[in-house]
C-alpha positions as CSV (number, residue, x, y, z in Angstrom):
1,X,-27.3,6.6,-39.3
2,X,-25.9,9.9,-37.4
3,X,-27.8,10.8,-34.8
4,X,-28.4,14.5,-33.3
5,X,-28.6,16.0,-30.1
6,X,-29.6,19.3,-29.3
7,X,-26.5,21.6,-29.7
8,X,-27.8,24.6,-27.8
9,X,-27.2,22.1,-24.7
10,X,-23.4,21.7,-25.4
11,X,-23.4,26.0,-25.2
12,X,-23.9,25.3,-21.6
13,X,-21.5,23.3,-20.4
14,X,-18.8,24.2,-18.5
15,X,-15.5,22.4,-18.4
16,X,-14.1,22.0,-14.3
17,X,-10.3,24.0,-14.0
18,X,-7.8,21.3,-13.7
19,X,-6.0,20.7,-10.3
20,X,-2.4,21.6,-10.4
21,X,0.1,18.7,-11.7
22,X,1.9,19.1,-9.0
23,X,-0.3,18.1,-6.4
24,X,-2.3,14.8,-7.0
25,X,-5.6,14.3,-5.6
26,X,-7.6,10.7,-5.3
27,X,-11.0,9.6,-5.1
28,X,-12.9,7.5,-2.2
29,X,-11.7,3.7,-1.7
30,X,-12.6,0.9,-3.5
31,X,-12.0,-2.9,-2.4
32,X,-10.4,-4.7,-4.8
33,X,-11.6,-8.8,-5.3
34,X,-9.1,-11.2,-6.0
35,X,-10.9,-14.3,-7.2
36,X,-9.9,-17.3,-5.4
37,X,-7.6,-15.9,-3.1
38,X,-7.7,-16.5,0.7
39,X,-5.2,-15.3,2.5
40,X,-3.2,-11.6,3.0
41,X,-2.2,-9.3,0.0
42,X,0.4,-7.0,0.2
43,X,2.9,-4.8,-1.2
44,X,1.0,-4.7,-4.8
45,X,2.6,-3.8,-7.6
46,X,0.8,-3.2,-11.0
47,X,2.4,-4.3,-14.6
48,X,3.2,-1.6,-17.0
49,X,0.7,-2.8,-18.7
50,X,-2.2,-3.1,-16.1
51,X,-3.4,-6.7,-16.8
52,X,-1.3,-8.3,-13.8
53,X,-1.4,-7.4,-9.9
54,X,1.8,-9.2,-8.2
55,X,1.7,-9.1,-4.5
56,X,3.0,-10.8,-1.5
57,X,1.8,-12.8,1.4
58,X,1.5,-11.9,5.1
59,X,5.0,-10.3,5.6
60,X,5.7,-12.3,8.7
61,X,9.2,-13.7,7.1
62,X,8.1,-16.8,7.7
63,X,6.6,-17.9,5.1
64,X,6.6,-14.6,3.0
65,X,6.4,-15.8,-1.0
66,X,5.4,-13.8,-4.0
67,X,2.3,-14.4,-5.8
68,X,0.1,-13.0,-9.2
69,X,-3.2,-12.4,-10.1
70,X,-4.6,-11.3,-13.8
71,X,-6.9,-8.8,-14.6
72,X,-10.2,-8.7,-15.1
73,X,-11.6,-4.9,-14.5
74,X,-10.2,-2.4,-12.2
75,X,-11.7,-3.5,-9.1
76,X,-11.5,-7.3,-10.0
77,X,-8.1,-9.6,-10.2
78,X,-8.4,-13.7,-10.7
79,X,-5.8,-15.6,-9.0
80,X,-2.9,-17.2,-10.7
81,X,-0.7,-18.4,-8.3
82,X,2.9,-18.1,-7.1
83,X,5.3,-15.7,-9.1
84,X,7.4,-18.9,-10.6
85,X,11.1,-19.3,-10.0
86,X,11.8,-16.5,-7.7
87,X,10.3,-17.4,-4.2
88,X,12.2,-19.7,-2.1
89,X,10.9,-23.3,-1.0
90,X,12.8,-23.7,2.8
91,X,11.0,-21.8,6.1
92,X,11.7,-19.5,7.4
93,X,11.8,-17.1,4.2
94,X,11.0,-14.3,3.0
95,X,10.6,-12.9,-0.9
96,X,8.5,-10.0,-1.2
97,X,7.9,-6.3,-2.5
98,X,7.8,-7.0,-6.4
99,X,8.2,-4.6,-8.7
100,X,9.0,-5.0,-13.1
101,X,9.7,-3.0,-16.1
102,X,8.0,-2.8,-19.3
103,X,10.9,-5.2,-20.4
104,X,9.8,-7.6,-17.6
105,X,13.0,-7.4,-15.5
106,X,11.2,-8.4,-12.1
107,X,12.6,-7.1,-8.9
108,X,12.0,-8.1,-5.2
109,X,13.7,-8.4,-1.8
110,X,14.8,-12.3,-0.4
111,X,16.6,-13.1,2.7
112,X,17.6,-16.1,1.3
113,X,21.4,-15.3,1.6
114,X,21.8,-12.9,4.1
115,X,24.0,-12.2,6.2
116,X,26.5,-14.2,4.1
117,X,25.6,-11.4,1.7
118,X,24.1,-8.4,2.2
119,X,23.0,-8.1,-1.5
120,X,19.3,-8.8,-0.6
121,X,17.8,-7.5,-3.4
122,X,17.3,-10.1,-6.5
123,X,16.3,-10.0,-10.1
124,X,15.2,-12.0,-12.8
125,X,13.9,-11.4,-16.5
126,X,11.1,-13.3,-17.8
127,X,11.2,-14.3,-21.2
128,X,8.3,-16.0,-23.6
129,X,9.7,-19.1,-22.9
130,X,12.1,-19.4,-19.4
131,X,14.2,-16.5,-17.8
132,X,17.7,-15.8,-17.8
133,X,19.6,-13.3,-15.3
134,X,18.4,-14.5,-12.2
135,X,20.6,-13.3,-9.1
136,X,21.4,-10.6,-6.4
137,X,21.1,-7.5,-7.8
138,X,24.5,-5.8,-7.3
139,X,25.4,-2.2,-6.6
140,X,26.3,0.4,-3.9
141,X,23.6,1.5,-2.4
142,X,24.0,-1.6,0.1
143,X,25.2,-0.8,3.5
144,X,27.2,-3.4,3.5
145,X,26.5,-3.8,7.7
146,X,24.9,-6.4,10.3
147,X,21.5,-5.3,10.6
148,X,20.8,-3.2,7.6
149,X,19.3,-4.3,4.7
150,X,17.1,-3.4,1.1
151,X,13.6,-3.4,3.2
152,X,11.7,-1.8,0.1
153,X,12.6,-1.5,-3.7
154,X,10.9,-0.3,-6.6
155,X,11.8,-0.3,-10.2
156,X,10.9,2.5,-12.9
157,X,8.6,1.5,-16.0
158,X,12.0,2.0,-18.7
159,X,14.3,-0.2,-16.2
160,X,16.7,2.4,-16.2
161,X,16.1,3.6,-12.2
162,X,15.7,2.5,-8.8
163,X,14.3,3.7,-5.6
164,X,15.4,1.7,-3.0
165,X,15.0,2.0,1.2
166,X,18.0,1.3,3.1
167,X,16.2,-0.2,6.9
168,X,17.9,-0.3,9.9
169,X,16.7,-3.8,12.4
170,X,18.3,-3.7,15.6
171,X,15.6,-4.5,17.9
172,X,13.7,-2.5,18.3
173,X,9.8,-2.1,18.8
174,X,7.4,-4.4,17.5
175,X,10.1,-6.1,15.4
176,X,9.9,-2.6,13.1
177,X,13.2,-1.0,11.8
178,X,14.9,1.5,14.0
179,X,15.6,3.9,10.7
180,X,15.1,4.0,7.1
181,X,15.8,6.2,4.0
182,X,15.3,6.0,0.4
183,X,17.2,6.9,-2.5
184,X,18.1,6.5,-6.4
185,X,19.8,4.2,-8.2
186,X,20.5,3.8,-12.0
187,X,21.3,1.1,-14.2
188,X,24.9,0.2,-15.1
189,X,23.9,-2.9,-17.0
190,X,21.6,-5.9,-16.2
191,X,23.1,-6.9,-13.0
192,X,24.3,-3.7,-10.9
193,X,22.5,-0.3,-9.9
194,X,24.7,2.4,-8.1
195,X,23.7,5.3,-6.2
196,X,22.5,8.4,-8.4
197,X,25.3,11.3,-7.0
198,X,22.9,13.6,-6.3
199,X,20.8,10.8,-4.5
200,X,20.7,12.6,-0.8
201,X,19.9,16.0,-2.2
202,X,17.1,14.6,-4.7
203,X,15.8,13.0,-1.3
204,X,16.2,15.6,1.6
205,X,12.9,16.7,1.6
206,X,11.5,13.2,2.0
207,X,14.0,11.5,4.4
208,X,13.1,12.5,7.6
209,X,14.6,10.1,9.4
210,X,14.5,11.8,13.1
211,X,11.2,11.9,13.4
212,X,9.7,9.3,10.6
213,X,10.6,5.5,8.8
214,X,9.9,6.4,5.1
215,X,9.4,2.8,2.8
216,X,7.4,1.5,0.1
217,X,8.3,3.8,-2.8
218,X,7.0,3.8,-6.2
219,X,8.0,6.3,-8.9
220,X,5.8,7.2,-11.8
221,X,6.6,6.9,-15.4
222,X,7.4,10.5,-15.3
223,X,9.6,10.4,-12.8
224,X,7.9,13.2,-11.3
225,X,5.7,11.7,-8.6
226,X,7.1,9.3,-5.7
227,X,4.6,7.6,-3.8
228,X,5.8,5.9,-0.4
229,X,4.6,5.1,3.1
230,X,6.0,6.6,6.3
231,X,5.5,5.7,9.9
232,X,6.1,7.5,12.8
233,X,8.5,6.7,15.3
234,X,7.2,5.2,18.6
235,X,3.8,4.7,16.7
236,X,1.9,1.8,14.8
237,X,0.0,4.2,12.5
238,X,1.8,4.0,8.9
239,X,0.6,6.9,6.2
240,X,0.7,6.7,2.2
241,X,2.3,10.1,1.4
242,X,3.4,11.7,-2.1
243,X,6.5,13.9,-2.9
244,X,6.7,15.9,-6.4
245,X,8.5,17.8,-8.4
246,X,8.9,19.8,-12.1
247,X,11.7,17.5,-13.6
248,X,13.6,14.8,-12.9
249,X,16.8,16.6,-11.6
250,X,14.9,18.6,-9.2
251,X,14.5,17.7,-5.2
252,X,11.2,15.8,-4.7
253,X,8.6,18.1,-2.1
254,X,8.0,17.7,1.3
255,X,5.7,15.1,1.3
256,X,1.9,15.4,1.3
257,X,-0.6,13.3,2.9
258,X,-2.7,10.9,1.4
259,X,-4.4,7.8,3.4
260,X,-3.8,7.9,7.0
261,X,-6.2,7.7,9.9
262,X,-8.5,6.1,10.9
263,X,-7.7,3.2,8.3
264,X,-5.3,0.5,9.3
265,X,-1.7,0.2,8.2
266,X,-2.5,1.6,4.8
267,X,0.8,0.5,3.2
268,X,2.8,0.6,-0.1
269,X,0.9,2.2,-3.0
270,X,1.6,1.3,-6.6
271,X,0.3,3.6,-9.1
272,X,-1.2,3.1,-13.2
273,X,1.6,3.7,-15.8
274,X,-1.0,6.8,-16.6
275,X,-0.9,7.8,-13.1
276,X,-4.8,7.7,-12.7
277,X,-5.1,4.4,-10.5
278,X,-3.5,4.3,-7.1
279,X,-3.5,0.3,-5.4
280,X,-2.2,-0.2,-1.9
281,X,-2.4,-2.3,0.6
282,X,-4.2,-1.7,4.2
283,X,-5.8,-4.2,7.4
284,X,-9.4,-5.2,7.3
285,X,-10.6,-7.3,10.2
286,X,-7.9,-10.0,9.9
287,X,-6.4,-9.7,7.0
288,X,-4.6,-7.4,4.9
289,X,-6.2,-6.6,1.4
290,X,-5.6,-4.9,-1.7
291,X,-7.5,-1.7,-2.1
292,X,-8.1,1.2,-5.3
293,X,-8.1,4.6,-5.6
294,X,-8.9,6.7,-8.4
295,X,-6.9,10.2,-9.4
296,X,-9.2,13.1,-9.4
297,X,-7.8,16.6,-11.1
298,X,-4.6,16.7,-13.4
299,X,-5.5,14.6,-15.8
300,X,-9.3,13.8,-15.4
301,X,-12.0,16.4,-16.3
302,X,-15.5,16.4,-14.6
303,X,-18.9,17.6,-14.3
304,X,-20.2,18.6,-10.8
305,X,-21.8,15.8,-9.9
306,X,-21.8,13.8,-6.7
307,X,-20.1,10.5,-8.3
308,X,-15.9,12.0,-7.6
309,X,-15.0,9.3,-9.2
310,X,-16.3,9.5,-12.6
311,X,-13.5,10.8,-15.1
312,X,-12.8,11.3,-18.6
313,X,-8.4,11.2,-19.6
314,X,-6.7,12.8,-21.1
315,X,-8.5,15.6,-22.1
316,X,-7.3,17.0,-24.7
317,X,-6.4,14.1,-26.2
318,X,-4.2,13.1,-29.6
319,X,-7.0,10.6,-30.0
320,X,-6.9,7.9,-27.1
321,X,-9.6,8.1,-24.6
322,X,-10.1,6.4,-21.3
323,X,-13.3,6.8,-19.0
324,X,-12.3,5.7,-15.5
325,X,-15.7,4.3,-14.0
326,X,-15.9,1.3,-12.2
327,X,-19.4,0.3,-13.5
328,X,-20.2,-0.9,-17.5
329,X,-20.3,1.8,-19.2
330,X,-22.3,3.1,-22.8
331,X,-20.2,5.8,-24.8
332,X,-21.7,8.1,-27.0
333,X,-19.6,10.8,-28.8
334,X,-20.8,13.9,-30.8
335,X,-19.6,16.4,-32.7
336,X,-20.6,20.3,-32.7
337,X,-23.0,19.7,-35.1
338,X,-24.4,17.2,-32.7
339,X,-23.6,13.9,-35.3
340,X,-22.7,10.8,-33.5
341,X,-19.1,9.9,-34.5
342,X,-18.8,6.8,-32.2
343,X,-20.2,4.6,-30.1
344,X,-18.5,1.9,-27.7
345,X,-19.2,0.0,-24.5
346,X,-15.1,0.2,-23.7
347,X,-13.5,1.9,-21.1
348,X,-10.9,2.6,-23.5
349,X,-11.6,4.2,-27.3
350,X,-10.0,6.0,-30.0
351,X,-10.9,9.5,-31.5
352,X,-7.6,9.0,-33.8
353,X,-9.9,9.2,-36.4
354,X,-11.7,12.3,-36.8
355,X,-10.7,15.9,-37.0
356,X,-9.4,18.2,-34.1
357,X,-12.2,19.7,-32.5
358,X,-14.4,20.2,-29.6
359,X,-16.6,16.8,-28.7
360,X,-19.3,15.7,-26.6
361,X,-18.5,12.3,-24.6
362,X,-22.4,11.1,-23.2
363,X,-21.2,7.9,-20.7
364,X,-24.3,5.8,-19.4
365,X,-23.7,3.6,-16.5
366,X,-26.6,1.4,-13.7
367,X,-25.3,4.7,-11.6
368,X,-25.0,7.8,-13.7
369,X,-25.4,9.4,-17.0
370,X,-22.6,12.1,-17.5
371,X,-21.8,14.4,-20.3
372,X,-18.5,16.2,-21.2
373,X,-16.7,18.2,-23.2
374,X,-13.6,16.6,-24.7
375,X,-10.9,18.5,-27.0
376,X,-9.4,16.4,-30.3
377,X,-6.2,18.0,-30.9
């Protein structure tokens, strides 16, 4: 049976102005558990799909290897294991900084042939059952030198691009690269990437490589967002910055802060295929661990209320809903008329089903109780 709620409330409600796209916003920090794990995660890279976290161990290049974990909520991961085939068995080594595409071409950086060859950037695709093109990734945004190298790659969700940071080791202080730049690459087929042509204009506004290192990148879906880390030269104090812009043959911005001081080495943020989840890496006492941020603005609508990191995307919405809390949660949606159209205990729901319209979204968590206004196109 429908129930009703008094729709004299709903006249009263007012719906927050959206930030603009072009400047993305987060939430506080939330530590992320990965069940059975015990030793360093970093450089975390989330599946297209969400439901696996790959990440490396303490990036000493000792005994750096490449490891998974699966999904359980946002904030909680259970340990798999080693990423299999790809990390190398001999010490010293080094096989880090994952990153795959919703066609589960997996990407990383392995020493494990240089400086016979300074293609240090390898590749595999998984399949259902085995793999096939594993190898060096070939192309020409190598510099081809003694001492430079792929410190940092990232792959795009379709396959089709990738950001890459050219590093500079030459030693100098605290074993950290004397330079490093990023740029774009796209596909020629399975095996090689060369430089996008317009690569150093695309990147101007981000390479600032008198005064900063800039690594770590990740670009959204959209293209639209690049997410990386830079550190100051002559400094131990690493920053997760962003860089936008209106379309994908456009300049990326000057970059904008995000986490910086006073936490430590906050490092290499992967973001949600939706854009509204943020992971990265940063120190806590000894180790380094895998920490979450939620996007606040753009996408998200909210009440004013003191829990920032309540939100309800995308709103409006051709019918698929997702509530970003990280506590259980108890939907109720309404209709004008006040008649309860559904009811879930998802985080994730479907309004595919009813008529365009104006809705009423009542979410019931052990912290809050929020209601919100949520167009059906």
């Amino acid at each position: 049976m429908k129930k009703l709620l008094y729709p004299t409330l709903f006249l009263f409600l007012n719906v927050a102005n959206p930030l603009n796209a072009q400047t993305p916003v987060f939430g506080s920090e939330f530590h992320v558990t990965i069940n059975g794990l015990t030793f360093d995660a970093m450089e975390p890279f989330l599946s297209t799909d969400g439901n696996a976290l790959f990440f490396n161990s303490l990036n000493d290049g000792i005994t750096t290897s490449l490891y998974y974990a699966s999904r359980v909520n946002d904030v909680t991961f259970n340990y798999i294991g080693p990423v299999p085939v790809v990390n190398q068995t001999v010490t010293p080594r080094l096989d880090g900084v994952a990153s795959v595409d919703t066609l589960n071409n997996f990407y990383w950086v392995s020493t494990r042939n240089y400086s016979t060859s300074f293609e240090n950037l390898h590749r595999v695709r998984f399949l259902t059952s085995g793999y096939e093109n594993f190898g060096p990734l070939h192309g020409n945004f190598y510099i081809p030198l003694p001492g430079w190298l792929i410190m940092d790659a990232g792959i795009n969700f379709h396959g089709d691009q990738l950001i890459y940071c050219n590093a500079q080791f030459n030693g100098c202080a605290n074993g950290l690269p004397c330079r490093a730049s990023m740029g774009l690459a796209n596909k020629v087929n399975d095996s090689t990437f060369n430089k996008d042509l317009n690569t150093d204009i695309l990147m101007a506004n981000v390479n600032d490589t008198s005064t900063y290192i800039v690594y770590a990148p990740a670009l959204t879906k959209d293209g639209l967002e690049l997410y990386y880390t830079r550190l100051l030269k002559n400094s131990t104090q690493t920053e997760i910055m962003v860089a936008t812009r209106t379309n994908t043959v456009s300049p990326f911005s000057v970059g904008t802060l995000l986490i910086g001081a006073p936490y430590i080495a906050p490092e290499a943020p992967t973001l949600s295929t939706d854009k509204t989840k943020m992971y990265y890496h940063r120190k806590n006492g000894s180790l380094h661990e895998i920490y979450l941020r939620y996007r606040t603005g753009t996408s998200d609508i909210y009440k004013n209320t003191n829990d920032p990191d309540f939100g309800i995307y995308p709103n409006p919405t051709n019918g698929i809903v997702h509530i970003r809390s990280v506590e259980d949660v108890r939907i109720t949606v309404y209709n004008m008329l006040g008649e309860e159209v559904l009811k879930t205990t998802s985080h994730n729901f479907s309004l595919s089903d009813v008529p365009a319209g104006l809705y009423f979204v009542n979410v019931t968590s052990n912290k809050t109780t929020q209601l919100v206004k949520l167009i059906k196109e």
